[in-house]
C-alpha positions in Angstrom: -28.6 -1.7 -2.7 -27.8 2.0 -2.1 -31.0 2.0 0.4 -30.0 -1.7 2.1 -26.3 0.3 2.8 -27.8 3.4 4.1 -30.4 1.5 6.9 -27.3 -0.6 8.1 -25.5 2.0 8.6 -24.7 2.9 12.3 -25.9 6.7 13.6 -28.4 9.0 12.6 -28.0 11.2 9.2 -24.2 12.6 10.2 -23.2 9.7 10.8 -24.6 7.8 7.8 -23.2 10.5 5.8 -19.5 10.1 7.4 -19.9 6.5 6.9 -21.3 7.1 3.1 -18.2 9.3 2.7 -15.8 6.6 4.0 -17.2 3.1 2.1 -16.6 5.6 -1.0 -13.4 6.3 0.0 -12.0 3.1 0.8 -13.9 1.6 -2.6 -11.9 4.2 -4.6 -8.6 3.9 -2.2 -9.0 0.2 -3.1 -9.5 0.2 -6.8 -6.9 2.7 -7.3 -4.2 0.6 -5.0 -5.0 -2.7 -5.8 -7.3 -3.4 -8.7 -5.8 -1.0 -11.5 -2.4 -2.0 -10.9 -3.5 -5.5 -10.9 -5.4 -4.9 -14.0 -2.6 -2.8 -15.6 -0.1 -5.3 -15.5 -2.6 -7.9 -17.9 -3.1 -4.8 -20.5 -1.3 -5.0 -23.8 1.3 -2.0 -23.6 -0.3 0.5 -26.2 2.1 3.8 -25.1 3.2 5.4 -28.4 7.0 6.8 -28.3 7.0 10.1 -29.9 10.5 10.5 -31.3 11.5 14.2 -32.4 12.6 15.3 -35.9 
């Protein structure tokens, strides 16, 4: 997969690298944005309330 990704990429090794560096950043932009929040909102709340005394 990683190999398909890198031979469609446009450019020689800069700009495979640039373009490595940017489908890794908008994967992670995207999971952390959308998915986790998405995903949060279906997870049982399991925060513990520390009380003081």
């Amino acid at each position: 997969m990683y190999g398909w990704i890198w031979r469609h990429l446009p450019g020689g090794t800069p700009g495979k690298l640039i373009g490595s560096v940017l489908l890794v950043g908008v994967a992670v932009a995207l999971l952390w944005f959308v998915v986790f929040p998405l995903v949060d909102q279906n997870l049982p709340n399991t925060a513990a309330q520390v009380t003081g005394g």
